[in-house]
N, C-alpha and C positions, 0 to 999 in steps of 0.2 A: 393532495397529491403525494407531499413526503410522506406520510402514513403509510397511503400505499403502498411507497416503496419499499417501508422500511419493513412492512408483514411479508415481503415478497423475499423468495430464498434459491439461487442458485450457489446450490456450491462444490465445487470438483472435489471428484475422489483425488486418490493419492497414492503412490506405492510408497510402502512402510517398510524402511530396513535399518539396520545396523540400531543392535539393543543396544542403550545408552543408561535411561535415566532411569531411576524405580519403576520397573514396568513398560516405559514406555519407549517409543524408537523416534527415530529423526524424522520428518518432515523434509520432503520435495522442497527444494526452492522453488519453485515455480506457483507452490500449493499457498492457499491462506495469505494471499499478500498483504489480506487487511487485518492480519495479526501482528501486534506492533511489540515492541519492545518500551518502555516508557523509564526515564532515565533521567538522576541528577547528574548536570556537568557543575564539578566544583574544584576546586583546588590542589592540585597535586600533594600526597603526604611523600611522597618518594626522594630521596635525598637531592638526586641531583636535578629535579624537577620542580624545585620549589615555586619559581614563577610559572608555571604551565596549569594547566588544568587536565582533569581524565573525566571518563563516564565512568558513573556508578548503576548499573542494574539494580532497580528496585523491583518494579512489579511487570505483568505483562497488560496488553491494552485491547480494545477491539475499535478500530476506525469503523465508524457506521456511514460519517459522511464526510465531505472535504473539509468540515472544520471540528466536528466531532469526534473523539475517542472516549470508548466505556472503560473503567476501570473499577477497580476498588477503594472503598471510600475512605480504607488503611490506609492503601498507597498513597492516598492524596497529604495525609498526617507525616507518614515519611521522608515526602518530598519537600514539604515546608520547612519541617526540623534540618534536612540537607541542606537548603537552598537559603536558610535564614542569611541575612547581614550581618557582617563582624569579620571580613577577608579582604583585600585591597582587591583580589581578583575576584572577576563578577561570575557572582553563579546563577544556573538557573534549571529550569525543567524543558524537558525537550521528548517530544515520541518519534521513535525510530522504527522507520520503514523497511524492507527488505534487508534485516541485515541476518547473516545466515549465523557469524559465528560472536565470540567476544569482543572482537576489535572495531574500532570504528570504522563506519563505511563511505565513501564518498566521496567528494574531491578534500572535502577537510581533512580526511583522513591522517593519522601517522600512526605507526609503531606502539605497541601497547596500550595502546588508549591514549595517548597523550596528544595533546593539541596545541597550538600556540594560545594562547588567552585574546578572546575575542574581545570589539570591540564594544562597549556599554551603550546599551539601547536607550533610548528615551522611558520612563514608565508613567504610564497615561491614569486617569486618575477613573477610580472603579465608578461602573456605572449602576444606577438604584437598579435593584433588582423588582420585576413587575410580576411575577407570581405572586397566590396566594402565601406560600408556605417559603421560608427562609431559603437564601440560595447564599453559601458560603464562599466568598473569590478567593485567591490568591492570586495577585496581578505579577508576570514577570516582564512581559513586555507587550508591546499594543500591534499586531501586525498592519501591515495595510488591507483594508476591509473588502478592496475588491479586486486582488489581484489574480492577472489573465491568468487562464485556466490552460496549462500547455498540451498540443495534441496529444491523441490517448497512442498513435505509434512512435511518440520521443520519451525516452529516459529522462527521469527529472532531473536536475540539477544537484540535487542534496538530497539524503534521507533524512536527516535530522529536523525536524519542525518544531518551532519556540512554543510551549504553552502558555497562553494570554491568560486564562482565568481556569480555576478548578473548584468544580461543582460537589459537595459532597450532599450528599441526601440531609435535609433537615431534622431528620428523624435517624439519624446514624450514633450508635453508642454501642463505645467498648469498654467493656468491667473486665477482659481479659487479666488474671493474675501468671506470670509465668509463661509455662505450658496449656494449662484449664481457660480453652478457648470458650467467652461469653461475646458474643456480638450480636447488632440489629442495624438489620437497613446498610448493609454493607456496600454501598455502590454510590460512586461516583459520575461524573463527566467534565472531560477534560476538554474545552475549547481553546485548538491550535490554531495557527498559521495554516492554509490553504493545504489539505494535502492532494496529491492528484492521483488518484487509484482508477486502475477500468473496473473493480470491482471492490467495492464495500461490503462490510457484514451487514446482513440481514437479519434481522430478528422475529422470530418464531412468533407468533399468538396465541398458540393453543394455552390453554390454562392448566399451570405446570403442575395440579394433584391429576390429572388425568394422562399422565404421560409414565407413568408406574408401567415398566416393562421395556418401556424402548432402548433399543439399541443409539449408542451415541457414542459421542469422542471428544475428548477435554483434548486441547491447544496449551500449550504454555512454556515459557522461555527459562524454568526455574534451573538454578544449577544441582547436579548431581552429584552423589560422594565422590571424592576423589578426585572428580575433574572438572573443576567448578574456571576452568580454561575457558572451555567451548562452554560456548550458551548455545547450542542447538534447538532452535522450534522442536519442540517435543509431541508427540499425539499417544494417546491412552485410550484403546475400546473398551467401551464401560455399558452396564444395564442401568437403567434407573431406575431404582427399588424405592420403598417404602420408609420412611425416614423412623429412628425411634422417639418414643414420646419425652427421650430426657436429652435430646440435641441441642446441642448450643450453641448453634445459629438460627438468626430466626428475621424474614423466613428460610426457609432450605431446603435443599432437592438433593435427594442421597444418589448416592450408584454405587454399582459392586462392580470392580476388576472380573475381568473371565479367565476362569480356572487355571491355575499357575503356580510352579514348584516358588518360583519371585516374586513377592506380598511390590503392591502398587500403590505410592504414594507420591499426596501431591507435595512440591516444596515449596518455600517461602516463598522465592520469586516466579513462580508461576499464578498468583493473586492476579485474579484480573482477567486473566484468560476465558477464552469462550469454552462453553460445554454446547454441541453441534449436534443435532439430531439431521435428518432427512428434510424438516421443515424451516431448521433458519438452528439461531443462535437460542437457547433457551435457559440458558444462564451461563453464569460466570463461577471463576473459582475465589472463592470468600479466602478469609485471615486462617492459615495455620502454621501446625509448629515447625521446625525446623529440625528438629530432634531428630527424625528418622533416616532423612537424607545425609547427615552428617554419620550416620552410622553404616557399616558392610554388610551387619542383618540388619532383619527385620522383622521382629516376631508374627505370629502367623494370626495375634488378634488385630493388627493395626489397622485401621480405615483407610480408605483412600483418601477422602480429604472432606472438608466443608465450601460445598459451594449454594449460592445463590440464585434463585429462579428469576428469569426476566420479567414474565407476564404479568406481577404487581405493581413494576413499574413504567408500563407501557406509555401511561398519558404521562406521566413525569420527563421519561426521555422524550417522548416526541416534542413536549411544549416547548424546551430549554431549544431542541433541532429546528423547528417550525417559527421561533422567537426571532431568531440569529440569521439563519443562514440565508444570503443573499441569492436574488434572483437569478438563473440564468442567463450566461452569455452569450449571445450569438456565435454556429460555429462558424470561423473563419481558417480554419487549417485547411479547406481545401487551396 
């Protein structure tokens, strides 16, 4: 039955205005709510901040289900290196929901990112993994396993949800030197805390070499030259073209920007994000460089970015969804 749900694809258009990022414009808040932001909280470096903690913006996320979010299999490398021990004040990894701009959202909220330093959770102790092929954790904290699901017409409580374990593909490697992006098996899954969305990403089926032509739109929270302030959800119309024979990602699904005096590209923290067609999610945005966004041009040979096709690893996502996720609960909100 999850299977089914998860080939199954409704997704609202959007009105797209105010150009922001290389190419791309702002996102509706109201649009893509299962596009998430995915975040280390760790330690303030700020002078008069020392015992506080902030968010750091690493990559972006796609919630598929209330305890699943997709990401990239970099991000998940990054967020370890942040969140290592060796601070008196506890860090950890956390995906964030609905939030529009840079700052934190919700009742924890304060002022530039900054937060009181929360209190240390229990950390529960990793469980064997029952797949054929290797499944890599990183434990930050253990949630409670079945907690109530709140009606779908109440605001939840918090944006911010603990990640319990993160999945990188067993077959993921980066020879990356520098800028000379070399990667495989670029994708992750990050099992949270309960999130409560009325609508999830959906993920496409079709088998992404037959998808050469269509029209689609890359999601992603990356910061842009200049104004790396606002993290605004970002959206990109793209075609999805034919990839060249010396790409280096693999596997990978190309697209070309549509016609434009301003060359489109993706940024670092846009990794992770959905690439959208008419039938669901059909991949993610893969590891690239940061080079171009941190500059005012942009020459007129540069790509739009390296991203990742979903449909190779269909049975992989669903087994880890289908393994975990608890039964439904009777609804009782009337």
């Amino acid at each position: 039955m999850m299977l089914l749900v998860l080939l199954l694809l409704f997704v609202p258009e959007q009105a797209l205005s105010d150009l922001r990022i290389l190419g791309g414009t702002n996102v509706s808040h109201t649009d893509y709510r299962f596009v998430a932001r995915v975040e280390a909280i760790v330690a303030s470096k700020r002078k008069h901040y020392k015992h506080q903690v902030q968010d750091v913006h690493v990559c972006t996320g796609v919630v598929l289900s209330e305890f699943w979010t997709l990401t990239a299999a970099h991000c998940v490398v990054e967020l370890e290196d942040l969140t290592q021990k060796g601070s008196r004040i506890p860090r950890k990894a956390v995906v964030r929901v609905n939030s529009y701009t840079g700052t934190r959202q919700g009742p924890e909220g304060q002022p530039e990112d900054i937060a009181p330093v929360p209190t240390p959770a229990t950390t529960a102790a990793p469980t064997p993994a029952t797949l054929a092929e290797t499944v890599l954790y990183t434990h930050v904290t253990r949630p409670k396993p079945f907690k109530k699901k709140p009606c779908p017409d109440r605001e939840p409580e918090t944006t911010a949800y603990d990640i319990v374990e993160m999945h990188k593909h067993s077959g993921y490697r980066d020879v990356s030197v520098n800028e000379n992006i070399h990667v495989k098996n670029d994708i992750a899954l990050l099992h949270t805390e309960q999130i409560p969305l009325q609508e999830y990403g959906k993920i496409g089926s079709g088998d992404f070499t037959s998808l050469v032509g269509y029209q689609s739109k890359i999601l992603g929270y990356g910061t842009s030259q200049l104004r790396a302030d606002l993290r605004l959800l970002q959206a990109l119309h793209v075609l999805v073209v034919e990839c060249p024979q010396d790409h280096e990602m693999y596997p990978a699904i190309c697209v070309a920007a549509r016609c434009k005096t301003e060359r489109a590209v993706l940024c670092k923290g846009d990794a992770g994000g959905p690439l959208i067609t008419f039938f669901g999610v059909i991949g993610i945005i893969g590891k690239n460089t940061n080079v171009h966004c941190l500059q005012t041009t942009v020459s007129a040979s540069t790509t739009v970015g390296h991203l990742l096709p979903l449909s190779p690893y269909l049975t992989w996502i669903t087994s880890h969804i289908l393994r975990t996720d608890p039964e439904p609960e009777p609804d009782d909100c009337r």
